[in-house]
PATORNU-33388 format. One record per residue (C-alpha): x, y, z; residue in three letters. Coordinates in steps of 0.05 Angstrom, whole numbers, padded with zeros to 5 digits, always signed. Each point is the difference from the previous one (the first is absolute). Layout:
N
XYZALA/...
% end
This chain:
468
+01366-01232-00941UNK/-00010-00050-00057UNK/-00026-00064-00003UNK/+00059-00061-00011UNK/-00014-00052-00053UNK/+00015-00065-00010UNK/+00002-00043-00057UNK/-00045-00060+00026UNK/-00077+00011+00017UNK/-00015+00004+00069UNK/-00043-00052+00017UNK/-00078+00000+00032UNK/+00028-00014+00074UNK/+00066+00048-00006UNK/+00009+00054+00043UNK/+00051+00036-00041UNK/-00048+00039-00030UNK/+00034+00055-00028UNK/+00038-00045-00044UNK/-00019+00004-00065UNK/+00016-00044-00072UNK/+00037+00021-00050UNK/-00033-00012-00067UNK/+00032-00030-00059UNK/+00014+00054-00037UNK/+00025+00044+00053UNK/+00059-00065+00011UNK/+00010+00000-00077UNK/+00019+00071-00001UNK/+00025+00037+00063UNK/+00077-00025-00016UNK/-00003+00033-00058UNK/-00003+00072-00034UNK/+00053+00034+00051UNK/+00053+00046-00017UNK/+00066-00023+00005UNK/+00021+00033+00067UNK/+00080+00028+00016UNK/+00034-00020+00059UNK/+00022+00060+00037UNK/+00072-00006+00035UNK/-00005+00052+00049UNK/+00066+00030+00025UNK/+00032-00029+00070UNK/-00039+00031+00053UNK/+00046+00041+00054UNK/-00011-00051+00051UNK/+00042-00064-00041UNK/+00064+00011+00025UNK/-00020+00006+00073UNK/-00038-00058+00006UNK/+00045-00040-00044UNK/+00058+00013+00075UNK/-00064-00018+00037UNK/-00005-00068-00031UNK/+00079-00006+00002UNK/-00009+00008+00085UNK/-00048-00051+00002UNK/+00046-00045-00053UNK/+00056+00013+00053UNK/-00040-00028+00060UNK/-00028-00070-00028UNK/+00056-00027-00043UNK/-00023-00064-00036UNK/-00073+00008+00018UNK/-00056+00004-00039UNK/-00032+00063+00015UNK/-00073+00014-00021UNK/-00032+00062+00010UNK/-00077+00002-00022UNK/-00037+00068-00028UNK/-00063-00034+00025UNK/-00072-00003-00031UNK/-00064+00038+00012UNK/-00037-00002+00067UNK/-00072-00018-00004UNK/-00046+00057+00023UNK/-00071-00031-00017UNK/-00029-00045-00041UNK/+00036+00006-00071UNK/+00030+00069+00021UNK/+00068+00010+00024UNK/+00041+00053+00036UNK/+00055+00048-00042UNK/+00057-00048-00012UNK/+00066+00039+00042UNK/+00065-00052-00011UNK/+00033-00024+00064UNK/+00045+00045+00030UNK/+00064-00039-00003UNK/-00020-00015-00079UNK/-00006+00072-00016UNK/+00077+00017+00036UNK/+00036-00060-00026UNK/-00026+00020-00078UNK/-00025+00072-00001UNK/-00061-00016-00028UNK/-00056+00041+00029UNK/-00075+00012-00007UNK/+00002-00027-00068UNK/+00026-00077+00024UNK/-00035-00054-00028UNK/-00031-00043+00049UNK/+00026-00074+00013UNK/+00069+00025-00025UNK/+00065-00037+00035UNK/+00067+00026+00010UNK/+00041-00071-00002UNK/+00075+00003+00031UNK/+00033-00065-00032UNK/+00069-00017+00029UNK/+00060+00016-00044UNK/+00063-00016+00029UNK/+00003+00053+00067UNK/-00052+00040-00035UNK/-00061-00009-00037UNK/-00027+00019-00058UNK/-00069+00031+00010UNK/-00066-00002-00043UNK/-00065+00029-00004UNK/-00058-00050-00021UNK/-00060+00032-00024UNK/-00064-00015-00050UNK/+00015+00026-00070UNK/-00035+00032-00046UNK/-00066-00042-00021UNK/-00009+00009-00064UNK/-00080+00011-00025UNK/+00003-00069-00032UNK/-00010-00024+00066UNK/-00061-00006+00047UNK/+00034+00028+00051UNK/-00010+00075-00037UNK/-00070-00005+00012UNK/-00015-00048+00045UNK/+00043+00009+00066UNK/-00042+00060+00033UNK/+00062+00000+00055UNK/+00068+00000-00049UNK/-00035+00007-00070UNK/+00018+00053-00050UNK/-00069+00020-00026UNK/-00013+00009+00080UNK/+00054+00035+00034UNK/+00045+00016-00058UNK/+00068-00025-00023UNK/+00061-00023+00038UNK/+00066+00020-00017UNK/+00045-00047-00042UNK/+00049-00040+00031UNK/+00048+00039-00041UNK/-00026+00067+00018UNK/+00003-00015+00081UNK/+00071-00030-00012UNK/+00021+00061-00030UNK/-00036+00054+00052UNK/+00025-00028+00060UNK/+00065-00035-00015UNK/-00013-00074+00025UNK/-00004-00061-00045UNK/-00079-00036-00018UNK/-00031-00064-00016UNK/-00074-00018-00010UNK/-00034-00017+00070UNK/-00004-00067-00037UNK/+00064-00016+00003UNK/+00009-00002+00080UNK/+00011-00059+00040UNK/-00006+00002+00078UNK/+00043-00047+00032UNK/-00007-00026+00080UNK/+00065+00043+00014UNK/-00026+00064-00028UNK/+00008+00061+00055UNK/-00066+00044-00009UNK/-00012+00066+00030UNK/-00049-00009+00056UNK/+00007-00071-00001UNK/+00071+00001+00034UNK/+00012+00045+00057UNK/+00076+00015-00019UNK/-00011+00009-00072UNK/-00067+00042+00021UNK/+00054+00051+00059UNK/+00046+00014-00043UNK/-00041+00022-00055UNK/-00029+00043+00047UNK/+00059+00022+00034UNK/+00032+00018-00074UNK/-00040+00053+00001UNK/+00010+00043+00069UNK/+00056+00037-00033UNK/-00033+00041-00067UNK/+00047+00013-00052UNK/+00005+00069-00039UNK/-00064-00027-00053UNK/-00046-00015+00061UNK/+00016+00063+00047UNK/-00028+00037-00065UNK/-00064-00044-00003UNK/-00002+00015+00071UNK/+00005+00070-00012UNK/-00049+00006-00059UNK/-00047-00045+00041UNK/-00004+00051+00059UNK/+00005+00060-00050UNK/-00077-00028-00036UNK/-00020-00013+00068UNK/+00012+00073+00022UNK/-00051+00010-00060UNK/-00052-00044+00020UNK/+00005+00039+00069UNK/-00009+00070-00024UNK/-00060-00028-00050UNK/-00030-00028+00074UNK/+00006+00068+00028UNK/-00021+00037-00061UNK/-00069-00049+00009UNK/-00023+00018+00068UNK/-00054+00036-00018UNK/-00032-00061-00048UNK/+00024-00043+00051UNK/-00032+00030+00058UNK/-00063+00000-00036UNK/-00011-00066-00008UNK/-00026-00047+00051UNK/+00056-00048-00015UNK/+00057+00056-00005UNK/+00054-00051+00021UNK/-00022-00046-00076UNK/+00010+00066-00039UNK/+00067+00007+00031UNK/+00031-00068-00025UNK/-00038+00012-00059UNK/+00033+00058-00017UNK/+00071-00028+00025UNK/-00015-00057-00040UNK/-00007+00039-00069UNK/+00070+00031+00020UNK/+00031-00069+00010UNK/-00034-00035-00066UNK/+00012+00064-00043UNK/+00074+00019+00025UNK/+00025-00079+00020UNK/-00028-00066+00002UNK/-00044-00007+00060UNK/-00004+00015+00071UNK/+00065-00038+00043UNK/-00052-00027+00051UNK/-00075+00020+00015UNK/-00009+00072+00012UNK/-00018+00025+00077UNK/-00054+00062-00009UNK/-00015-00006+00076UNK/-00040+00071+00032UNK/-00022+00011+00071UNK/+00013-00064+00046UNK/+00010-00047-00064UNK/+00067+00032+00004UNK/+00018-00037+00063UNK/-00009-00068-00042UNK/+00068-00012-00024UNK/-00023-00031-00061UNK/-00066+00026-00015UNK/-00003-00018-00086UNK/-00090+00004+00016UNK/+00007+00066-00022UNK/-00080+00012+00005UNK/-00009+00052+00051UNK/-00006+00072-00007UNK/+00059+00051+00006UNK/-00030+00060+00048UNK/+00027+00068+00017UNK/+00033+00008+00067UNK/+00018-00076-00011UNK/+00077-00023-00011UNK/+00007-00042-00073UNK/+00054-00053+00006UNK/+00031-00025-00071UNK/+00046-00056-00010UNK/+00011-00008-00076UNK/+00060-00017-00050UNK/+00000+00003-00077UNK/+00034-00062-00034UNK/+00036+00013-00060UNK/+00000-00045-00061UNK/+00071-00016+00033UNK/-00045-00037+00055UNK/+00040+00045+00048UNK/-00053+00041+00051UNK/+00003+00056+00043UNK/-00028-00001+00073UNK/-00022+00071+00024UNK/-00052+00018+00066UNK/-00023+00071+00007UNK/-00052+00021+00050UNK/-00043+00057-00033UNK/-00050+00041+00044UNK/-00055-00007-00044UNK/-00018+00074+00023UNK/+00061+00024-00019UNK/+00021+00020+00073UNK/+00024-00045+00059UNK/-00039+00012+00064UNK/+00049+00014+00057UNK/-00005-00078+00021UNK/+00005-00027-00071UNK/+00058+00045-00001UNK/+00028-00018+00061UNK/+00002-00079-00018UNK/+00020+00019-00072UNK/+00068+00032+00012UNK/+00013-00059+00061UNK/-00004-00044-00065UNK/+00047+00041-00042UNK/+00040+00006+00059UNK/+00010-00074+00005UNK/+00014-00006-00076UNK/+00056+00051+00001UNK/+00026-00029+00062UNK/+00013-00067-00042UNK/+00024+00038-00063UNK/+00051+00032+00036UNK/+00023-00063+00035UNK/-00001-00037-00070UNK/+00074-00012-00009UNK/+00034-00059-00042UNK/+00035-00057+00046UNK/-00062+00013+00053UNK/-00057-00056+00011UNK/-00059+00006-00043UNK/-00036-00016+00067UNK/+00029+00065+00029UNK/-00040+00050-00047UNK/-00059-00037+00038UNK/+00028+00007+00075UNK/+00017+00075-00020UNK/-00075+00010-00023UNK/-00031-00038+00069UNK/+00050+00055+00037UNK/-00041+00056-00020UNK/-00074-00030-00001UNK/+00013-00025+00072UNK/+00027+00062+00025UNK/-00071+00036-00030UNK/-00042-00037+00020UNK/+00033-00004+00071UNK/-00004+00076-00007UNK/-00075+00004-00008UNK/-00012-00045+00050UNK/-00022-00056-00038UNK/+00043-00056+00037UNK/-00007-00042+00062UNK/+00082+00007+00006UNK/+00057+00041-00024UNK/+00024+00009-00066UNK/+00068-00032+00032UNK/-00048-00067+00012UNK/-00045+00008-00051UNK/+00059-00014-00049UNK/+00036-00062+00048UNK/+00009-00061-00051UNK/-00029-00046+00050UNK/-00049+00038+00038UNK/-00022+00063-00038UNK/-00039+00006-00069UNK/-00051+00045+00031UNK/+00004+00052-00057UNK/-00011-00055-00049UNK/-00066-00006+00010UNK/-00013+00068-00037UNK/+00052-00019-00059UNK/+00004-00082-00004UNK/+00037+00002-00064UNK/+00071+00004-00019UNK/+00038+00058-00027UNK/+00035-00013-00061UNK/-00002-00057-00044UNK/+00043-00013-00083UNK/-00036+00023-00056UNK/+00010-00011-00072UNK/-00028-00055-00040UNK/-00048-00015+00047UNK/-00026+00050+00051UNK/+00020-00046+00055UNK/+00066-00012-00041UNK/+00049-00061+00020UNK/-00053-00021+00048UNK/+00024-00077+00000UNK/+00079+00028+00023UNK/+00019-00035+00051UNK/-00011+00043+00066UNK/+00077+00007+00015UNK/+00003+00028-00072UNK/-00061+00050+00007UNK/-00026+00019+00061UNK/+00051-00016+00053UNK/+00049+00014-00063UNK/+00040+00060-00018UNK/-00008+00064-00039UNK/+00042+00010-00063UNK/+00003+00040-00062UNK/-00050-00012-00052UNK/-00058-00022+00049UNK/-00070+00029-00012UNK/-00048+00001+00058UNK/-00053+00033+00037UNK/-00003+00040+00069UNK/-00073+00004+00010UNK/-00017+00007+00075UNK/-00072+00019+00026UNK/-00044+00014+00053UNK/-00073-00032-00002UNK/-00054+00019+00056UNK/-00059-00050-00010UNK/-00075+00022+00006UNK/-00023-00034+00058UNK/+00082+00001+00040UNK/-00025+00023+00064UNK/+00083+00002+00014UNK/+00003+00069-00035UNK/-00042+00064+00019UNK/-00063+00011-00051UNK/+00042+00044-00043UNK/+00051-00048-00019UNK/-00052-00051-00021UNK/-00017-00005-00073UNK/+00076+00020-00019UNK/+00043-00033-00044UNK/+00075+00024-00027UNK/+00055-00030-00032UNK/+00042+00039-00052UNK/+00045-00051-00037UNK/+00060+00011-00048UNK/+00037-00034-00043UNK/+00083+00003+00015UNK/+00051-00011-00040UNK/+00070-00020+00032UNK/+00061+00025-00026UNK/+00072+00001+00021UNK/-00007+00072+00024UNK/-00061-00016+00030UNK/-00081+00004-00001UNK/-00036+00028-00058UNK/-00074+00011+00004UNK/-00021-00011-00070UNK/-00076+00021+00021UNK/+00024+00060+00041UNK/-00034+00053-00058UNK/-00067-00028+00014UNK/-00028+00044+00061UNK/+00022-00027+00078UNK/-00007+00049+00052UNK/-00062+00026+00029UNK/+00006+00066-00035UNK/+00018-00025-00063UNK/-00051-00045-00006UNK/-00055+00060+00012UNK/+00037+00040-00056UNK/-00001-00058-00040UNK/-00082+00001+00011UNK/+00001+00069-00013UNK/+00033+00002-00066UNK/-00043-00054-00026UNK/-00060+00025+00023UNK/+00013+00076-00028UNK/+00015-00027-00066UNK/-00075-00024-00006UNK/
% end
């Protein structure tokens, strides 16, 4: 990475040491000799008119308030580095703007009349007169490259801009995630997906599915190294950076008993045969939309007759919920529907002090929950724990309707050292999650292509594995 300059010496006692002067000549000249640059208008991007009804739903629900709704800046990672820049949520669905926002943006709501008319600050264009072009290591042009015009982002995405400059804050200002009503709704605009984002979704799981099948094709280079589980978000990761924008959250490559760490993101230990390979991963799209997928691989490519045994109770549990999905029902139910099934297993194999009856008593059961302490199903879109600040009678104890995105996702984890389970069971971790779509008629699995069932999944090993 290069060294920053500055144009003052750094003196004897600084400890900004890899600030450098600028000499004279270097000032006298670096403004000048530049071809005269066009502005490209790009054409409206699909998303415009969608978000432009988003931000007339929000309009609708503060009348005569200033609404402010921040992109947000970088996030320091160390020292003068910083992490990838990824807009807030709420930002990216009130204006469309995706992986290429400029940081610091504002979407500004100014009251007008029972509406308001709605603008999008942002920094301009620098020209290369100023010392911002080569100075600013963080926003500078000679750095990081140019920004869009104002004219150019006004244009693509349908909203009217100003220069950052030209915002004023004022003590009645409502900001996203400084006011808790402003900060729910936003979220809770987006539990319903309209037609542009249930093809995101789609596309999202569809480059996922890829990133799968290049895991699978792997094994044998992943298998061979001593830290299988890094060449397995490795090679997810080149998926998600070559085919989207990033990953949606921090890949899980968890093998043997990692698996039964719900969120192992480590990722340094080694994927064995005869082992189970859990992985939780999602593609983001340039959209910012993600997928959410889980597939439990026998790294071997065959289940032994207990890995078997626990797999198809999980895929059991997940179908149970699928075909209970339904829109008017509680979100909560797909949950209760999924605890059914895992309690009535793990009753079955003896691996409760009561019943499956009491083990699944509001007040006095919960037994089965020590082996899957997570939820079901949770929204998915923007985020991949999507309209998480909805209030609770709006998400979880809310109810299904058309348009929703979510996951069913249940599991069954057998620590190493659980001396609740019989040896065998210990070391094993499942969950097989999916990514539903809700629709008027219905559920729709928009992951179902990528390999579920016990057999599938060893075909699915197979094929890769044969084409090598």
């Amino acid at each position: 990475m290069s060294d920053t300059t500055d144009t003052t010496a750094a003196s004897a006692d600084s400890n900004t040491n890899r600030r450098q002067p600028y000499p004279q000549g270097f000032l006298d000249t670096i403004g000048t000799g530049w071809a005269e640059r066009e502005d490209r208008i790009p054409a409206r991007r699909e998303v415009a008119p969608y978000a432009a009804k988003r931000r007339e739903a929000l309009s609708a629900r503060f009348p005569g308030q200033r609404l402010v709704i921040p992109a947000g800046g970088f996030a320091q990672r160390s020292n003068d580095t910083d992490f990838p820049f990824r807009a807030h949520s709420a930002f990216a669905h009130l204006t469309g703007w995706g992986a290429d926002s400029v940081a610091d943006s504002l979407l500004v709501f100014e009251p007008s009349g029972d509406a308001h008319d709605v603008t999008l600050y942002l920094r301009d264009r620098a020209t290369r007169t100023t010392p911002e072009f080569y100075r600013d290591a963080s926003i500078g042009e000679f750095w990081v490259g140019p920004r869009p015009s104002l004219e150019a982002v006004a244009h693509d995405l349908g909203i009217a801009t100003a220069d950052l400059s030209e915002f004023a804050a004022t003590d009645r200002d409502l900001v996203v995630d400084q006011h808790d009503e402003l900060t729910s709704v936003v979220s809770e605009l987006r539990l319903e997906k309209d037609d542009y984002e249930v093809r995101q979704m789609q596309l999202a799981v569809d480059v996922t599915a890829q990133g799968f099948d290049d895991i699978v094709r792997e094994l044998p280079r992943v298998i061979a190294h001593e830290r299988g589980e890094r060449i397995v978000e490795g090679v997810f990761h080149l998926r998600a950076r070559s085919d989207g924008n990033w990953e949606g959250y921090d890949t899980i490559a968890a093998s043997g008993p990692h698996a039964c760490y719900l969120h192992w993101t480590r990722n340094d230990g080694a994927v064995v045969p005869g082992d189970l390979m859990l992985v939780d991963a999602g593609v983001e799209l340039d959209s910012l939309y993600t997928a959410d997928i889980t597939r439990t691989i026998p790294v071997s490519g065959r289940f032994t007759p207990i890995q078997r045994t626990i797999y198809e109770a999980v895929r059991e549990a997940a179908d149970a919920a699928f075909d209970a999905a339904r829109p008017g029902m509680r979100f909560r139910d797909l949950h209760d529907t999924a605890m059914g099934v895992i309690a009535a297993r793990t009753a079955e194999w003896g691996l409760l002090p009561v019943t499956a009856e009491e083990a699944l008593d509001a007040d006095t059961g919960g037994h089965q929950r020590r082996y899957m302490v997570h939820g079901t199903s949770h929204h998915l879109g923007l985020d991949v724990h999507d309209c998480a600040q909805a209030r609770r009678e709006m998400y979880y104890d809310g109810i299904v309707t058309p348009g929703m995105v979510f996951t069913i996702e249940p599991g069954l984890y057998f620590q190493i050292d659980d001396e609740t389970v019989p040896p065998e069971y210990r070391g094993i971790g499942v969950r097989i999650e999916d990514d539903i779509l809700m629709t008027e008629q219905g559920p729709v699995n928009l992951s179902a292509a990528i390999p579920r069932t016990a057999d599938e999944v060893e075909a699915w090993v197979a094929r890769a594995q044969s084409r090598d």
